[in-house]
GUNUKOL-911622 format. One record per residue (C-alpha): x, y, z. Coordinates in pm, 1 decimal, decimal comma. Layout:
N
<<X Y Z>>
...
//
This chain:
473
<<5752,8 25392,5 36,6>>
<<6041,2 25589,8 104,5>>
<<6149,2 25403,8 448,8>>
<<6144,7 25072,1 254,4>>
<<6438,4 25222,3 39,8>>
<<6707,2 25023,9 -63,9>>
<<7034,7 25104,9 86,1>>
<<7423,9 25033,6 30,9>>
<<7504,4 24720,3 256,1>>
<<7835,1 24894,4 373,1>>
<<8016,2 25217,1 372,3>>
<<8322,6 25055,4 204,2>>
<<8057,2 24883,9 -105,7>>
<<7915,8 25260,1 -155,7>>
<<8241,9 25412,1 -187,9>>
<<8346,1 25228,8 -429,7>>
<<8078,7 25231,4 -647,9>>
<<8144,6 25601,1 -635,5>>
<<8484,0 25652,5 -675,5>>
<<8395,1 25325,6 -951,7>>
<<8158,9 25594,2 -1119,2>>
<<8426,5 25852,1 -1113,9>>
<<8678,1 25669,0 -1229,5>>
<<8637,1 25668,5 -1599,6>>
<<8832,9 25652,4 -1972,8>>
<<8852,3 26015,5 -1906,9>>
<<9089,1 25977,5 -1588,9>>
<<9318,6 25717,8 -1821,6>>
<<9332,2 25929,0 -2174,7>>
<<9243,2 26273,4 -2093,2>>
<<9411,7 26377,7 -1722,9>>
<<9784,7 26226,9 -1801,1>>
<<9781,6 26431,6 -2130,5>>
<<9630,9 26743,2 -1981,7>>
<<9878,0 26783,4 -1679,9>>
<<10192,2 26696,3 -1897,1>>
<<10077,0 26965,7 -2135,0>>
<<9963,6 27242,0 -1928,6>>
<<10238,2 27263,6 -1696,9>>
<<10313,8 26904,2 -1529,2>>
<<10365,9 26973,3 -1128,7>>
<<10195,6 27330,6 -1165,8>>
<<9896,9 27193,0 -1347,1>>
<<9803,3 26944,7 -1024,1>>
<<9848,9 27188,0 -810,4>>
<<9576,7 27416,3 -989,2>>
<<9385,2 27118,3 -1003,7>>
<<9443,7 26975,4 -664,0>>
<<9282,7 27323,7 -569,6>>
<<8928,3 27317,6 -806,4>>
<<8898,0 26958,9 -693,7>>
<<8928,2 27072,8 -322,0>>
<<8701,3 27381,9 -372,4>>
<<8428,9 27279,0 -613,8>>
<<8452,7 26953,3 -651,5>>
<<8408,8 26852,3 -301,5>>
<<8196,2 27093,8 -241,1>>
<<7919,2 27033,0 -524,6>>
<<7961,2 26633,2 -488,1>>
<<7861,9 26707,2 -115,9>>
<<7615,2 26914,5 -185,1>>
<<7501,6 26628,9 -443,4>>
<<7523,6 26331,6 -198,7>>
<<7316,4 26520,0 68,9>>
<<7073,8 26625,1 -180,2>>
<<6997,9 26273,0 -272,1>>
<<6990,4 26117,1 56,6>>
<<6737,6 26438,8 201,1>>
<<6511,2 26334,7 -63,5>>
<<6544,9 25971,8 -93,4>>
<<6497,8 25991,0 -439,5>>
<<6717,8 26015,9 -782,3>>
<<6814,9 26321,9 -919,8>>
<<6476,6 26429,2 -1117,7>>
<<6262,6 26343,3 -820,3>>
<<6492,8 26499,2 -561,1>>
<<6477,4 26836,5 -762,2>>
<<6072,9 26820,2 -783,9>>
<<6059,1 26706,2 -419,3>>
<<6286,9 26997,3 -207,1>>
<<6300,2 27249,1 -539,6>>
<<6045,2 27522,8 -609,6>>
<<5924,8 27607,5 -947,6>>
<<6168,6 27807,9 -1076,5>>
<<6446,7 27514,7 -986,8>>
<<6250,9 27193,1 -1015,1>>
<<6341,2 27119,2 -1383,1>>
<<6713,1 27130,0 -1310,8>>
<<6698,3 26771,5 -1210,2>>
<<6604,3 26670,5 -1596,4>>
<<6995,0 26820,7 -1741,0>>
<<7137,1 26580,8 -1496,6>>
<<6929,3 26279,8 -1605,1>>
<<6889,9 26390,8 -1968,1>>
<<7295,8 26401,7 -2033,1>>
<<7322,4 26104,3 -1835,7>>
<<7092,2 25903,3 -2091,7>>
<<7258,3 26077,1 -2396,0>>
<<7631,2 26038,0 -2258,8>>
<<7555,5 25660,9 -2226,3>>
<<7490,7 25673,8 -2622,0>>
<<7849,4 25670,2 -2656,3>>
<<8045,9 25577,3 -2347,9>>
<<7905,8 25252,3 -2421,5>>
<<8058,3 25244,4 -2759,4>>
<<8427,4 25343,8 -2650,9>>
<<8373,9 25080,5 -2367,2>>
<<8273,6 24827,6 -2592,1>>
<<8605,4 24897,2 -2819,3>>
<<8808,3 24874,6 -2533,3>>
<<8611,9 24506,6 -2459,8>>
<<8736,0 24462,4 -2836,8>>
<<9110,0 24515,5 -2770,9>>
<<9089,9 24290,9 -2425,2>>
<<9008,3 23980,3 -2633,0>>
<<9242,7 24069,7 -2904,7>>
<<9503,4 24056,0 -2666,9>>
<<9372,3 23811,7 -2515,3>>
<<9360,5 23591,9 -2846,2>>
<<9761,8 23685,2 -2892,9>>
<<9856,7 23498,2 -2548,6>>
<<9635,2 23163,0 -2707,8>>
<<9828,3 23233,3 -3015,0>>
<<9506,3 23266,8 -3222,0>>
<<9389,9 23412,6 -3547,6>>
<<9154,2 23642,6 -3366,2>>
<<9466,6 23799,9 -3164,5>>
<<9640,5 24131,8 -3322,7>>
<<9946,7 23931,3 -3442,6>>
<<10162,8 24227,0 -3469,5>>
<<9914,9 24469,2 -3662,8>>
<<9923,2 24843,2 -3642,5>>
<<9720,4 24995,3 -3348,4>>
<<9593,0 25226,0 -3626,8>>
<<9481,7 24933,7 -3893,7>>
<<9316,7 24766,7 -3602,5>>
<<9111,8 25068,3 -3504,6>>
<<9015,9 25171,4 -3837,2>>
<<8889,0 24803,4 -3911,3>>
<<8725,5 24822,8 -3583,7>>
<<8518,2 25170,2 -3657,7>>
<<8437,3 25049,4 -4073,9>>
<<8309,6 24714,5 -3948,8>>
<<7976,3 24807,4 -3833,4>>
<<7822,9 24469,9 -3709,0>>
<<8114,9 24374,0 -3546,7>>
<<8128,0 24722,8 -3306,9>>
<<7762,5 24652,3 -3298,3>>
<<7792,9 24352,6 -3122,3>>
<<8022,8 24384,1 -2869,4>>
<<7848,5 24728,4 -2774,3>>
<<7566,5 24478,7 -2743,2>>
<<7758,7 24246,8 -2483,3>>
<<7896,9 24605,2 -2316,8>>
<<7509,3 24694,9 -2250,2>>
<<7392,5 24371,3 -2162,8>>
<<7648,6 24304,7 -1900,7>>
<<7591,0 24659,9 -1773,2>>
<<7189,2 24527,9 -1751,3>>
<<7268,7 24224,3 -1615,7>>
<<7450,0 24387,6 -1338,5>>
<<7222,8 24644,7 -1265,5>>
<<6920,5 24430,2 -1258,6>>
<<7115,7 24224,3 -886,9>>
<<6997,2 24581,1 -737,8>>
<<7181,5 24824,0 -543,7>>
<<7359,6 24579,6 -281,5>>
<<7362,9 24250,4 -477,3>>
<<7462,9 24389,4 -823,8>>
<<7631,5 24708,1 -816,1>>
<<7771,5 24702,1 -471,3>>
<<7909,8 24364,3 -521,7>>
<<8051,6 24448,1 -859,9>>
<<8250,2 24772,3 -763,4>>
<<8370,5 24622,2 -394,9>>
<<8566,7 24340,9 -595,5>>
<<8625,7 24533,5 -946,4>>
<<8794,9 24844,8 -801,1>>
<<9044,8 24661,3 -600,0>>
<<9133,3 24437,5 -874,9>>
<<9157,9 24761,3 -1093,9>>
<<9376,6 24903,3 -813,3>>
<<9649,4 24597,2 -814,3>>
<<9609,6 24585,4 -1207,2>>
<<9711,5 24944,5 -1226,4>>
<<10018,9 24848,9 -965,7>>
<<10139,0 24592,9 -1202,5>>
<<10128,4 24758,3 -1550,4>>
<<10278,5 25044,3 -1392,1>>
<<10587,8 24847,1 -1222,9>>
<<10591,0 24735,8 -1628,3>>
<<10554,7 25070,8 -1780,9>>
<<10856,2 25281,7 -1586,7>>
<<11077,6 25022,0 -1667,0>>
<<11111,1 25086,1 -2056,3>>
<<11367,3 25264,3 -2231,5>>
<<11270,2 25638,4 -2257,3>>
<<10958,3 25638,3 -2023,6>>
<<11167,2 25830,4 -1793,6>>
<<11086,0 26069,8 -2027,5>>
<<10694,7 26027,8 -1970,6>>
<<10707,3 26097,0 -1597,0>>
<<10926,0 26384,9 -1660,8>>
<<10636,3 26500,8 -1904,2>>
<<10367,9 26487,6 -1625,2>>
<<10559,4 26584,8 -1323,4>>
<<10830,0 26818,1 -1401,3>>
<<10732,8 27174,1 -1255,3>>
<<10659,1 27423,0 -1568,5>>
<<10560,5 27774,2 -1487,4>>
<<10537,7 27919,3 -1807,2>>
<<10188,7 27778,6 -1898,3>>
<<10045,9 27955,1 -1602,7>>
<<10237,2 28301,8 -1706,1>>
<<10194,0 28267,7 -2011,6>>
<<9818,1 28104,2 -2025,8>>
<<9680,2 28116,1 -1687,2>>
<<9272,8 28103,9 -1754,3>>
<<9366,1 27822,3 -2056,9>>
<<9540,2 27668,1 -1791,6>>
<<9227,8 27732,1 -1544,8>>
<<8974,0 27585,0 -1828,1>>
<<9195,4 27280,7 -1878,2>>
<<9217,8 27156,1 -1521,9>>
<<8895,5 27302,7 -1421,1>>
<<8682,9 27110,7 -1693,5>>
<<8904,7 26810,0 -1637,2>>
<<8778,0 26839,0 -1252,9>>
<<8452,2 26826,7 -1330,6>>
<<8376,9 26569,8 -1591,6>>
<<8644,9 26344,2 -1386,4>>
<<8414,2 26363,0 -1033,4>>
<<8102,5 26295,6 -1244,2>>
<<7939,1 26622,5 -1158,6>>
<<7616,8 26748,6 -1280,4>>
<<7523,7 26429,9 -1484,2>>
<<7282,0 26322,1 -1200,3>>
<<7487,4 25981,1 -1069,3>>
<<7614,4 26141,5 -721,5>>
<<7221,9 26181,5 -668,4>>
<<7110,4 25884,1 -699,2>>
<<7400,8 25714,4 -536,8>>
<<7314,2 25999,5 -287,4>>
<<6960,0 25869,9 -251,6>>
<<7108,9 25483,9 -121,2>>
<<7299,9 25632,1 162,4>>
<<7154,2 25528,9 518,0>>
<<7090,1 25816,0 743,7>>
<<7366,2 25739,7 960,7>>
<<7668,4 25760,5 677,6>>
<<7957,8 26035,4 696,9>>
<<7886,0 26253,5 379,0>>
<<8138,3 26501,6 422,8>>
<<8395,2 26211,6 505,5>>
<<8266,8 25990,3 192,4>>
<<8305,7 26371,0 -50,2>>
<<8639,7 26358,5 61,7>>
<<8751,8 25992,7 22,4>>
<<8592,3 25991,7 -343,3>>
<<8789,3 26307,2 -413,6>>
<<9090,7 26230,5 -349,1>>
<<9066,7 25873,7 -459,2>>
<<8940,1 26008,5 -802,8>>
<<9220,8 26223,8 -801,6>>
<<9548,1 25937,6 -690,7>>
<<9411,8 25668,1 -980,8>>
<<9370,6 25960,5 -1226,1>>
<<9773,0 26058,1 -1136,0>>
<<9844,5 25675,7 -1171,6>>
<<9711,3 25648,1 -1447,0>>
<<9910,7 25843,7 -1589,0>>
<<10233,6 25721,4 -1448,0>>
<<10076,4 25388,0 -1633,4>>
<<10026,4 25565,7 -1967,2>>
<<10265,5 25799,1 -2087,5>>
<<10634,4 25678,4 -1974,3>>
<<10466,9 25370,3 -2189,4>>
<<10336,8 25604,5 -2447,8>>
<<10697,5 25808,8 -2449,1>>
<<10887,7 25481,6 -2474,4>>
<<10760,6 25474,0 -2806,1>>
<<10827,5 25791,1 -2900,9>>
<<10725,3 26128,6 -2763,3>>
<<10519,3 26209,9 -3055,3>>
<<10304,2 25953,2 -2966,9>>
<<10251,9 26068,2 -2623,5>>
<<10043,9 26362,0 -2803,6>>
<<9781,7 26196,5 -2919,7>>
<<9503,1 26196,0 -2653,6>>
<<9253,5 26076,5 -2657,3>>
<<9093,3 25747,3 -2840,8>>
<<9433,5 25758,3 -3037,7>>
<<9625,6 25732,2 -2764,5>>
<<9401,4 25483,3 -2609,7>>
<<9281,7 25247,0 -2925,0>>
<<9681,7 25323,4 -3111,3>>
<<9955,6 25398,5 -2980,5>>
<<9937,0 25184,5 -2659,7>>
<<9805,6 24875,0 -2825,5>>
<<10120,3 24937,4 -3055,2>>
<<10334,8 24956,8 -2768,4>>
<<10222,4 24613,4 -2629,4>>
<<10334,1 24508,5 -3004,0>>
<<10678,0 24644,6 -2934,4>>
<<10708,2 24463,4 -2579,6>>
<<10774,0 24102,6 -2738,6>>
<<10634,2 23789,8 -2549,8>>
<<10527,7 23962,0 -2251,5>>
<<10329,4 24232,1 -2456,3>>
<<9990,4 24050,4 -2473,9>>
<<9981,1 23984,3 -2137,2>>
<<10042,9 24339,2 -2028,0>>
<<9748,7 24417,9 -2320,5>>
<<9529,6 24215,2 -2159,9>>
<<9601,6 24274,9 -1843,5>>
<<9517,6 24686,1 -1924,3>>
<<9267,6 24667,1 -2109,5>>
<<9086,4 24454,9 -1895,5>>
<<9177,6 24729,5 -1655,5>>
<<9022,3 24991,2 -1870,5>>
<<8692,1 24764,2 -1926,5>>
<<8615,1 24760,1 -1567,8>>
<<8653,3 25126,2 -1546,6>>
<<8415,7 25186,5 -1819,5>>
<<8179,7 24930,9 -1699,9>>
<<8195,6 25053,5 -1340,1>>
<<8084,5 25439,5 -1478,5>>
<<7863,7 25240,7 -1731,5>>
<<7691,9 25092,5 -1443,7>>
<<7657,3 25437,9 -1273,4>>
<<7538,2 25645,8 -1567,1>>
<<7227,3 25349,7 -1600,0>>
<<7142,2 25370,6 -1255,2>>
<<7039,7 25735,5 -1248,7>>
<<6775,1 25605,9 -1546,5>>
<<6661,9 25312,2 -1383,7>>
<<6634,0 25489,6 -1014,2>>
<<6399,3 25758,8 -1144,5>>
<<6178,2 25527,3 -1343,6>>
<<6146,9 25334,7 -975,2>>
<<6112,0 25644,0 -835,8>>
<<5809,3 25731,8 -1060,7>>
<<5661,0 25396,3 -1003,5>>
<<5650,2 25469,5 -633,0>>
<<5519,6 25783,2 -630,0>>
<<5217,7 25639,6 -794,4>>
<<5189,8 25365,8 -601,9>>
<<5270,5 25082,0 -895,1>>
<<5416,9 24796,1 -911,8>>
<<5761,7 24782,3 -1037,0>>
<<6016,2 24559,7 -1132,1>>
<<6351,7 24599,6 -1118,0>>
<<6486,8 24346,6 -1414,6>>
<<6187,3 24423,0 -1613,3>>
<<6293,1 24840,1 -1606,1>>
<<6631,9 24752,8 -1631,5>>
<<6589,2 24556,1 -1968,3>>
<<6369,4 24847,4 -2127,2>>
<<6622,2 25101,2 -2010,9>>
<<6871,4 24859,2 -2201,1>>
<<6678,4 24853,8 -2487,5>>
<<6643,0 25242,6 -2499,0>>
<<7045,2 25282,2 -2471,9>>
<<7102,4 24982,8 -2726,0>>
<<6852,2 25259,6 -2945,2>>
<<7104,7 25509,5 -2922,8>>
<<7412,9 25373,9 -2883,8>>
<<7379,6 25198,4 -3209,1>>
<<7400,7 25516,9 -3404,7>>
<<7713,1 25596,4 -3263,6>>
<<7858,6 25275,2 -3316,7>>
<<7712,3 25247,3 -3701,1>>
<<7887,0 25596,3 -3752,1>>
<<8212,6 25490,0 -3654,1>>
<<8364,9 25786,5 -3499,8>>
<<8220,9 25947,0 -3837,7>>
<<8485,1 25668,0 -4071,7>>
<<8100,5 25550,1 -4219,7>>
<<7964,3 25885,9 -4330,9>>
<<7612,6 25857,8 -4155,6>>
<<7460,1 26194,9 -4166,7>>
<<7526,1 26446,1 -3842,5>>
<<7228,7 26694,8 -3750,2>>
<<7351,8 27058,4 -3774,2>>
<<7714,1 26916,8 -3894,3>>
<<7683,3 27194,9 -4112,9>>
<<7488,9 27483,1 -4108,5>>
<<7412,7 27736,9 -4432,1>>
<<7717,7 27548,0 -4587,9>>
<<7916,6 27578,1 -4306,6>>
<<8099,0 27271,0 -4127,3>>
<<8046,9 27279,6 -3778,6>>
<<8188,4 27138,8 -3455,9>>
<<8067,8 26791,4 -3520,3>>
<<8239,8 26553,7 -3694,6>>
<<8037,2 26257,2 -3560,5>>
<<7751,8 26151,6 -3359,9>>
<<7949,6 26104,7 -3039,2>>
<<8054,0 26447,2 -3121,0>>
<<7700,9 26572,8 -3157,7>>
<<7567,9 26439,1 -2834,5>>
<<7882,4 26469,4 -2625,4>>
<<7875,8 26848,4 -2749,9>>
<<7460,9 26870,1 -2601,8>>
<<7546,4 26644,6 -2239,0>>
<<7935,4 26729,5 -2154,8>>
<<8010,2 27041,0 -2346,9>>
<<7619,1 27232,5 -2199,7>>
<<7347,4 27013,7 -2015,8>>
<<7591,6 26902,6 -1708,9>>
<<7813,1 27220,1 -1647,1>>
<<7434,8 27449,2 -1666,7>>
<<7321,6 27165,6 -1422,4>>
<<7627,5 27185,7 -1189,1>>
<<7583,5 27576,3 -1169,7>>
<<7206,3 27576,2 -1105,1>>
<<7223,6 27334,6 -825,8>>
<<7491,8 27546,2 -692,5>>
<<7258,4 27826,9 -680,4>>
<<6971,0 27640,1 -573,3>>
<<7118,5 27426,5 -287,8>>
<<7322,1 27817,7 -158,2>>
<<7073,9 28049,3 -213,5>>
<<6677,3 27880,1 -189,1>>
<<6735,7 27549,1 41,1>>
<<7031,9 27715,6 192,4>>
<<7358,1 27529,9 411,2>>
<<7159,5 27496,6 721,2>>
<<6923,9 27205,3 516,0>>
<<7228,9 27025,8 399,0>>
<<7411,6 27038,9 765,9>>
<<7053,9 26913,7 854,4>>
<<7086,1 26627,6 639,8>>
<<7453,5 26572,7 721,8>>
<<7426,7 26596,6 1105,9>>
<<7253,1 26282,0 1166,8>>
<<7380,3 26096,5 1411,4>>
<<7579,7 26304,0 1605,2>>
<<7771,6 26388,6 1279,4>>
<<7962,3 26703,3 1311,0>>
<<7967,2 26897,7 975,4>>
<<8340,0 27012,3 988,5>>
<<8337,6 27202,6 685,5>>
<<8031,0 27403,7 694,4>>
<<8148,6 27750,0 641,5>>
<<8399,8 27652,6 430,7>>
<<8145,6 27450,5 179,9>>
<<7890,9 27750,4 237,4>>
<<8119,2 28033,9 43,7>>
<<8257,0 27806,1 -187,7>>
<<7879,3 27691,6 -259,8>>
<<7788,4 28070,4 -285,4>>
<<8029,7 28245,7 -446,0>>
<<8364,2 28055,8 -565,0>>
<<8195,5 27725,8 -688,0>>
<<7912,5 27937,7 -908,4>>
<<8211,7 28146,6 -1062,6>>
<<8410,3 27880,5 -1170,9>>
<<8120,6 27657,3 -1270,4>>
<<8050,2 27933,1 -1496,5>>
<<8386,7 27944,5 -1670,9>>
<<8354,2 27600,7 -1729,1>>
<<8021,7 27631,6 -1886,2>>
<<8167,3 27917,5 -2148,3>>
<<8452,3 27734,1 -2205,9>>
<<8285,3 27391,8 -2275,7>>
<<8020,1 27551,1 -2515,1>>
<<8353,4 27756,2 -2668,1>>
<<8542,6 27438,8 -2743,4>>
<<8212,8 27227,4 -2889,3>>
<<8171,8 27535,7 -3127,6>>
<<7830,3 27607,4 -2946,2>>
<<7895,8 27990,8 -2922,0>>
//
């Protein structure tokens, strides 16, 4: 069964369904934020370095995993794992599932704001017509049926494309989407530097600031380092399973590096997109990060542009629908791949649409909490939001399962594989897997002590400081 495996039609389609995956709402609220407050020019540089180290080394590590197996993450884990590692392939595919509970909720807000901008360029009633980024979000999270249903259309189209298979839906999807988000980002950011005071923006992200690194060096480290990881899409079992679709013949230590540092160039133009906007209407708003800065105080800034504004709304958050549907699409995948995967072990029949609709079904299940709750505006009862009468870290639901997938399940999975793939398979099976073809493994002893020592150490920090900020410990 496992020669008949589907595979990516081209090098180009795979990558960027990958670097689609990667590229995420966290790369267009969270990194622009992050670097301008921890230290601008200084912050990259700390994370230029953790992405260089760990990230490419535990995305390669992932990719080559899923490809020796041919199989998504759970089944890769219970195919080359013993025992004592074999379960670590469930955190990746269990925080997958429960991150999807709410990623498809944000996404389907953002499809909200793309038609309300949209509906200002008609000049209809269903457009914003001038109203406060904040009124419109807060109608948005009260109005239950209405963030039901476009989470709805966010899910089905995710389904629909997921169901055309690896080469005819996904690969076709990302190999026109991420170019288009490319130009898109282009445009709005030839838009963005032009307004009055967004000089001050870029000066917020790339002015060189020391003092954060004196003064706060590890908070600094914890920032950038947790930024890395959630941004590549680490430990949350998608790298895997895209792994598992790579013909025997592909460059993996070429394709780590290519989704690196393409994760890491839209992430910094983002940015550049973002906050000189953000600053040119007003540097306080610039601080809120986040789905504030995302759902308010950019919608208000397309307000404050005139005529043109809708069209640069549209235009973005079209942008930012495609990147939410292209990590949507990813985040799915690992589900549907391992039910396949079961399937074939036992020799059933399968079918592709038919798993992807249940799968659907099962995320429409959960997502429809979160989107009842509203970001907690609806008052929906949290479990363990308090805890002998004390309020605890969760607000919401998205809180509640974004603390158990993002904040424990993938930085304990990112560490354990680390361990697993450096100290029981060992580098010699992954140069194995990634000398095929007369491949030479450039970065072998490099990847091997980053894999053994440096990667483990700072996966570690990560994993205290996530559970530290989500109130866990």
């Amino acid at each position: 069964m496992d020669n008949q495996r589907a595979t990516w039609g081209s090098n180009f389609g795979f990558l960027m369904a990958a670097i689609g995956s990667a590229v995420g709402l966290g790369n267009i609220w969270g990194f622009p934020y992050k670097m301008g407050n921890s230290g601008g020019f200084a912050f990259l540089v700390v994370y230029l370095v953790l992405a260089a180290v760990v990230g490419f080394t535990v995305l390669l590590c992932e990719l080559s995993l899923g490809r020796r197996a041919r199989k998504g993450c759970i089944g890769a884990y219970h195919r080359l794992a013993s025992r004592k590692f074999a379960w670590v392939g469930w955190l990746g595919g269990l925080s997958a599932f429960i991150i999807m509970s709410f990623y498809t909720v944000l996404g389907a807000y953002c499809l909200k704001y793309m038609v309300i901008n949209f509906g200002d360029i008609l000049g209809m009633s269903f457009g914003a017509n001038g109203t406060d980024g904040g009124k419109i979000f807060g109608g948005l999270l009260t109005s239950q049926l209405e963030s039901w249903i476009y989470t709805l259309v966010f899910v089905a189209a995710t389904g629909g494309i997921i169901m055309g298979g690896i080469d005819a839906g996904i690969e076709r999807f990302n190999k026109y989407a991420m170019p288009l988000l490319f130009v898109m980002l282009l445009v709005i950011i030839a838009r963005s530097v032009t307004l009055d005071g967004a000089e001050k923006g870029l000066a917020f992200m790339f002015q060189p600031n020391w003092e954060p690194l004196k003064n706060n060096f590890l908070g600094v480290l914890a920032t950038a380092s947790g930024q890395m990881f959630f941004s590549l899409s680490l430990g949350m079992a998608i790298m895997v399973t895209y792994g598992s679709y790579l013909p025997k013949n592909d460059n993996i230590e070429r394709d780590a590096a290519v989704i690196v540092i393409s994760d890491t160039v839209i992430a910094i133009l983002a940015g550049v997109a973002v906050l000189p906007a953000a600053f040119a209407l007003g540097g306080e708003n610039a601080a809120l990060a986040g789905p504030k800065l995302l759902y308010i105080t950019l919608q208000n800034v397309f307000n404050a542009m005139g005529s043109i504004g809708p069209w640069i709304g549209f235009l973005f958050y079209t942008l930012v629908v495609i990147a939410a549907l292209s990590s949507l699409i990813s985040l799915m995948e690992t589900t549907v791949t391992f039910i396949i995967d079961s399937h074939e072990a036992r020799q059933a029949i399968h079918n592709r649409k038919r798993i992807t609709f249940w799968v659907c079904v099962a995320v429409m299940a959960e997502a429809t909490i979160v989107a009842l709750d509203g970001l907690g505006s609806n008052g929906l009862w949290v479990p363990g939001q308090s805890l002998f009468g004390v309020h605890t870290w969760n607000d919401c639901w998205l809180d509640f399962m974004d603390a158990w997938s993002e904040g424990f399940m993938m930085p304990l999975g990112a560490f354990l594989t680390c361990l697993f793939v450096g100290y029981e398979l060992k580098i010699g099976t992954i140069a194995d897997e990634i000398e095929q073809d007369g491949i030479k493994f450039r970065s072998k002893k490099f990847v091997e002590i980053c894999l053994k020592y440096i990667a483990p150490a700072i996966l570690l920090f990560v994993l205290y400081n996530q559970l530290r900020d989500f109130g866990l410990i």
